[in-house]
Backbone as numpy.savetxt, mean C-alpha at the origin, in Angstrom:
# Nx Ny Nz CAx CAy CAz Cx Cy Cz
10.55 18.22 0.67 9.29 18.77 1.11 8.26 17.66 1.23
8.29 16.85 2.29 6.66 16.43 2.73 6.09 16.53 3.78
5.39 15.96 4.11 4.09 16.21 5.36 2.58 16.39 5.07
2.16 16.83 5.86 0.53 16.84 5.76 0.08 18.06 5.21
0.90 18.63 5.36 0.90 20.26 4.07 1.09 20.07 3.10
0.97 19.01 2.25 1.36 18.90 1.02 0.18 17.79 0.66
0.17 16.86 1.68 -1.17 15.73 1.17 -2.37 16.11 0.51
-2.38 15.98 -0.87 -3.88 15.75 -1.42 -5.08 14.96 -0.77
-5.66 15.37 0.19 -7.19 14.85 0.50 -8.01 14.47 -0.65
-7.90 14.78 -2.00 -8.54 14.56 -2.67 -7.80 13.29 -3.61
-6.88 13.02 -3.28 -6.30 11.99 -4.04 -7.48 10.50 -3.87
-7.23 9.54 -4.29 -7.99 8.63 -4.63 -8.13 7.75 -3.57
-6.84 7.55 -2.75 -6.86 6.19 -1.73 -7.69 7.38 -0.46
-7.16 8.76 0.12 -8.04 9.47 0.32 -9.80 9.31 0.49
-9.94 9.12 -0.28 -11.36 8.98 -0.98 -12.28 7.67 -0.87
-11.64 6.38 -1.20 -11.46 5.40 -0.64 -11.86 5.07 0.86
-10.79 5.62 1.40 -10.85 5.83 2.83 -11.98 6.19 3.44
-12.46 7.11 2.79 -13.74 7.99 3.73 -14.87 7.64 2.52
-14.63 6.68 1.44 -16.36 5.96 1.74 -16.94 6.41 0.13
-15.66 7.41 -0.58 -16.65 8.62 -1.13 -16.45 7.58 -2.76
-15.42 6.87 -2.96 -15.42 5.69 -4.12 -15.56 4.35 -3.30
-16.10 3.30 -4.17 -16.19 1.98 -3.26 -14.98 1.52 -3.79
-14.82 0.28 -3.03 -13.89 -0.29 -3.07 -13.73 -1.53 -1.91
-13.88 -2.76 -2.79 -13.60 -4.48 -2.34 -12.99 -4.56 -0.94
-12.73 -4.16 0.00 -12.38 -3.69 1.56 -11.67 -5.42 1.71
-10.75 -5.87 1.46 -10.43 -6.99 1.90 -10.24 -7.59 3.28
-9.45 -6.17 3.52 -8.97 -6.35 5.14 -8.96 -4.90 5.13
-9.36 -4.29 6.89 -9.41 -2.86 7.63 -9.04 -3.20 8.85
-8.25 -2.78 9.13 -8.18 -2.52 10.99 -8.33 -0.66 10.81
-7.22 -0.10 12.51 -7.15 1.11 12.99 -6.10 1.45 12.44
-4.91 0.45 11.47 -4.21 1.59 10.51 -4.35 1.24 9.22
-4.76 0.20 8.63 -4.49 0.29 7.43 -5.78 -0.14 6.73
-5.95 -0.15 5.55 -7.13 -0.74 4.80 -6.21 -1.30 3.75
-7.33 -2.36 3.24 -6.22 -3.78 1.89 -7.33 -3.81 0.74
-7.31 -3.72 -0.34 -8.12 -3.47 -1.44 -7.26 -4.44 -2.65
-8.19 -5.18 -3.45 -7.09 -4.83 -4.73 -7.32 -4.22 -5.94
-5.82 -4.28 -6.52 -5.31 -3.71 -7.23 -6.54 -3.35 -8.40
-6.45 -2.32 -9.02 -7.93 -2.74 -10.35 -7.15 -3.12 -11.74
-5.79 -3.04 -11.72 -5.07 -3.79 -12.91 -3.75 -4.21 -12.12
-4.49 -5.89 -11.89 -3.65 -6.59 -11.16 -2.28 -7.12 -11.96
-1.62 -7.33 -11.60 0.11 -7.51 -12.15 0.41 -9.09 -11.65
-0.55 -9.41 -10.99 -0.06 -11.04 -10.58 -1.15 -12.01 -9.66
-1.48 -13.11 -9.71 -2.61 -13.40 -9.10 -3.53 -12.78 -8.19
-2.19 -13.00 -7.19 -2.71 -11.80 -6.18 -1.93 -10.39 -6.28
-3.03 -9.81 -5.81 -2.17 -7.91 -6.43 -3.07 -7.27 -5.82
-2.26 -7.18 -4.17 -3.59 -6.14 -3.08 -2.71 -4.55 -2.71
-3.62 -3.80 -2.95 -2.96 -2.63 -2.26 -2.76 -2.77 -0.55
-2.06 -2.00 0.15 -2.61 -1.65 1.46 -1.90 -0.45 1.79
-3.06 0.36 2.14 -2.80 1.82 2.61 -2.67 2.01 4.24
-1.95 3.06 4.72 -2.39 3.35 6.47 -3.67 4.48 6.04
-4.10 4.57 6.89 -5.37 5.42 7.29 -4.39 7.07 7.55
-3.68 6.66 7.43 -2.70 8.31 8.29 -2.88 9.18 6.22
-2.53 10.53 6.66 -2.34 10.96 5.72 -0.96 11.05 5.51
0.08 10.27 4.71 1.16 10.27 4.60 1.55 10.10 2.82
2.08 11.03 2.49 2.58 10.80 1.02 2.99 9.51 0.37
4.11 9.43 0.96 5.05 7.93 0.79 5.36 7.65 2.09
6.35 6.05 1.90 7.02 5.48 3.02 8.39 6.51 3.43
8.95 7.27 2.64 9.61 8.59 3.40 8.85 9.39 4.28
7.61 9.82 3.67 7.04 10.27 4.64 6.39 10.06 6.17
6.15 8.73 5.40 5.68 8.12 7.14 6.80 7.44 7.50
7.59 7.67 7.48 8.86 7.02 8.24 9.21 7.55 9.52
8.82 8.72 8.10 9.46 10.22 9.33 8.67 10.99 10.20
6.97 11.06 10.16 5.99 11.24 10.62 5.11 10.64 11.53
5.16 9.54 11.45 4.20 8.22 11.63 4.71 7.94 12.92
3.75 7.55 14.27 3.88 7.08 15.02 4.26 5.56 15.37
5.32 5.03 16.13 5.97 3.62 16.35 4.51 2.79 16.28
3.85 3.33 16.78 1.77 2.62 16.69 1.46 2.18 15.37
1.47 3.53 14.90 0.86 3.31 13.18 1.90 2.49 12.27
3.32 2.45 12.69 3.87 1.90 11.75 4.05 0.52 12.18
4.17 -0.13 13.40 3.96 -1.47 13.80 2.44 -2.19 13.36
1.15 -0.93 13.39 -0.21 -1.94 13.21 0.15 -1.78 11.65
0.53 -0.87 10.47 0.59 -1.14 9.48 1.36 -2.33 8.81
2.53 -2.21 9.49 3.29 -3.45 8.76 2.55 -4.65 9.68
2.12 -4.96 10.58 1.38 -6.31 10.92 0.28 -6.16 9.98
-0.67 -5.30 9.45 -1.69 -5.29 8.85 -1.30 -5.79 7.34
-0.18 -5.81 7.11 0.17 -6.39 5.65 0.77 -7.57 5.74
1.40 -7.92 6.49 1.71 -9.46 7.03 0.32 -9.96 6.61
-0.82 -9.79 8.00 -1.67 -10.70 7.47 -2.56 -10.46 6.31
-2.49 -9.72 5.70 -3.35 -9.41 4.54 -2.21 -10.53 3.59
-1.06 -10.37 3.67 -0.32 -12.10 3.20 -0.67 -13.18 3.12
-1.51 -13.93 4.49 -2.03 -14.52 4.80 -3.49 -15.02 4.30
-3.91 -13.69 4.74 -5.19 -13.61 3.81 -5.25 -14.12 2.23
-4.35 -13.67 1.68 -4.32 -14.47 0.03 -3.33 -15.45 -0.14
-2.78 -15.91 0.89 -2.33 -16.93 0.90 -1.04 -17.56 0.13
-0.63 -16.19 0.22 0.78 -16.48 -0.07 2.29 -16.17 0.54
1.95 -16.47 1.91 2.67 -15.98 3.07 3.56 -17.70 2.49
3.31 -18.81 2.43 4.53 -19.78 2.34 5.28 -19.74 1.08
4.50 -19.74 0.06 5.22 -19.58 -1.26 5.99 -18.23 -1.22
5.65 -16.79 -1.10 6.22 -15.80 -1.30 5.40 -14.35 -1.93
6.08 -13.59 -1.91 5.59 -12.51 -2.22 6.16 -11.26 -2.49
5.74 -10.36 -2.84 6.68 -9.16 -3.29 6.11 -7.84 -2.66
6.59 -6.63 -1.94 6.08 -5.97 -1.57 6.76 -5.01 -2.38
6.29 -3.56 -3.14 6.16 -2.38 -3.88 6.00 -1.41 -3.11
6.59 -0.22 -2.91 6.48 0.97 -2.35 7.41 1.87 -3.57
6.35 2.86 -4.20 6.61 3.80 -5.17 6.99 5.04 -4.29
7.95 5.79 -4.41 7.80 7.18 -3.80 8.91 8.18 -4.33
7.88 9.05 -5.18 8.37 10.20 -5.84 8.58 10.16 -6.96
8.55 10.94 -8.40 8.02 11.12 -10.02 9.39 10.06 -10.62
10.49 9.82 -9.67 11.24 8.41 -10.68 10.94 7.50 -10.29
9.90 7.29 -9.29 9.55 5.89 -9.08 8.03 5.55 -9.83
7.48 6.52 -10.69 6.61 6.25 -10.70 5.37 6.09 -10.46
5.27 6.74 -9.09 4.33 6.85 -7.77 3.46 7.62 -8.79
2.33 7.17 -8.50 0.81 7.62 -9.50 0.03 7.69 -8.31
-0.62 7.53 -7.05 -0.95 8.27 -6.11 -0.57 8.94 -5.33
-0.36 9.92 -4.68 0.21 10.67 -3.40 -0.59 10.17 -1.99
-0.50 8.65 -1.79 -0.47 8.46 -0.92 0.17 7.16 -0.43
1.15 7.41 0.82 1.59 5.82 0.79 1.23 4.74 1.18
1.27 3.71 -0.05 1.20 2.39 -0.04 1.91 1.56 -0.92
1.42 0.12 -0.09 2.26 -1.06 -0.89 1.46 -1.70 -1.78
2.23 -2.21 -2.76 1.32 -3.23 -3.82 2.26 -4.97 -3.09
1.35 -5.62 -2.40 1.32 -6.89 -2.24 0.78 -7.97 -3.33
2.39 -8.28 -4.08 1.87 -9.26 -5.46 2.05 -10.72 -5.06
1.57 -11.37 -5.56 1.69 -12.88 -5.21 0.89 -14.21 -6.28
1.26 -15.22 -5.65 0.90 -15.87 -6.36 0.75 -16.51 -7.38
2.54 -16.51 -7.85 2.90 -17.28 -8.90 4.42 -17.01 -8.52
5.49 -17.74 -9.84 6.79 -16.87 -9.22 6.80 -15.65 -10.03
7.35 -14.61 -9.20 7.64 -13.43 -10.22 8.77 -12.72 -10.75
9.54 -13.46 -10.67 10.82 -13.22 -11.70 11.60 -12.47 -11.40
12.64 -11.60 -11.89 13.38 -10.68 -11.60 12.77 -9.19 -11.29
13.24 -8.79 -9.83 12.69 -7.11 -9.72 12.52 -6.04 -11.02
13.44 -6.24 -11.57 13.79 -5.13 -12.49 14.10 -5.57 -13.68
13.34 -5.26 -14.75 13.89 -6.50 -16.07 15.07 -5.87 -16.57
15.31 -4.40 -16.54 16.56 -3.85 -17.08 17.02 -2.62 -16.26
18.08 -2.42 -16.52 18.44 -1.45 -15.46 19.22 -0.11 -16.62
């Protein structure tokens, strides 16, 4: 079960979006907005959301126009750039659904960077 029948408008990145919490705007285009993190995990530690109302990356996989999902993933490329860790490296995060952990209902990536960061998973 997802889609836009299910999206919380009131969720936080939501909110964000339309102005109603502030938030450090790093980078915005027409799909995505880049913020960071407020308990960063690694030098750099930026969110970036699409503007679409989409749960997770299941959801906009499956929803999301070839538009929105080409300006989003270019919009996180350079938000890479932007903190400057497009040569050294970086880690991209997409939570989706209660075993991953996902603490907003809306999808985005956590872009970490800026040091090395070790193994994905410390235990399995």
């Amino acid at each position: 079960m997802t889609g836009a029948a299910m999206y919380d408008t009131n969720n936080i990145f939501a909110k964000i979006l339309r102005g109603e919490i502030p938030a450090q705007r790093l980078y915005e285009d027409d799909y995505a907005l880049a913020f960071p993190d407020i308990r960063p995990a690694a030098p750099a530690h930026v969110l970036v959301i699409p503007k679409g109302t989409y749960i997770s990356i299941a959801d906009f996989g499956a929803r999301a126009s070839a538009e929105e999902i080409t300006g989003f993933f270019r919009a996180v490329s350079h938000v890479a750039g932007l903190m400057g860790v497009t040569e050294s490296g970086f880690r991209l995060i997409s939570n989706a659904g209660p075993d991953s952990h996902q603490e907003v209902p809306h999808f985005h990536v956590h872009l970490l960077g800026g040091r090395a960061l070790g193994p994905l998973l410390a235990s399995v």
